[in-house]
N, C-alpha and C positions, 0 to 999 in steps of 0.2 A: 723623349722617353719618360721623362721624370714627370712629365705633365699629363701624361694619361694614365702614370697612377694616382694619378690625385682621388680623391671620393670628394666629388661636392656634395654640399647639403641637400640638393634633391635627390641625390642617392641614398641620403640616409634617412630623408623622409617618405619617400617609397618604401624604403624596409620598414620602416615604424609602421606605415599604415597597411604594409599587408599583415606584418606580425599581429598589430591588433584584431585587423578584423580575422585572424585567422582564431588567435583567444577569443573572439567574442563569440565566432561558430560553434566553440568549444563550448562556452557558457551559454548560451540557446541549449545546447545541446543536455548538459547541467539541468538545466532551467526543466525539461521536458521531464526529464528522467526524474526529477525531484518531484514534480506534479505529479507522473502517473504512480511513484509512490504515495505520495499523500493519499491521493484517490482511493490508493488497494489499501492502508491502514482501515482511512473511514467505514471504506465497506465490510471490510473484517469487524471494525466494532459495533457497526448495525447487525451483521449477520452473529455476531456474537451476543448482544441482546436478545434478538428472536430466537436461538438457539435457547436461552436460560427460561426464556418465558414456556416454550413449548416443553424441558424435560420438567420444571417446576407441575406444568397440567400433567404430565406422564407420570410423576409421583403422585398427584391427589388420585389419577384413575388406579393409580396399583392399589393404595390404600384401600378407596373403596374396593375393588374385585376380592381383597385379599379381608376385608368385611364380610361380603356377600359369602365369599368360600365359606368363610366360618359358620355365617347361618347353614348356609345350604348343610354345610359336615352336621348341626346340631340337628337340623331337620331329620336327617339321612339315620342319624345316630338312635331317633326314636320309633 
């Protein structure tokens, strides 16, 4: 009886190697999730560039129209 509870060493290197590859699923796992963040930062600060460029031309158009109003008002006015 005393010798079937023994643990021999392939018993506890079967446990080591499922324990790791089970952390290592984990860390794939990790690995994935940290990539498709990186991906959605990058594209947030491409699409956040494009965004600065396009309201930067949406200020020069106000500018101008809010020009042109003014003629028009002085035209209008004589």
């Amino acid at each position: 009886m005393a010798l079937e509870d023994v643990i021999t060493t392939e018993d506890v290197f079967n446990a080591s190697t499922e324990i790791a590859a089970r952390i290592g699923s984990i860390g794939k796992w990790l690995q994935a999730i940290g990539i498709i963040v990186i991906v959605w930062i990058a594209l947030q600060v491409v699409n956040w560039i494009f965004n600065k460029k396009r309201i930067k031309r949406l200020d020069l158009l106000r500018g101008d129209m809010e020009r042109i109003e003014k003629k028009v008002d002085k035209l209008l006015k004589k």
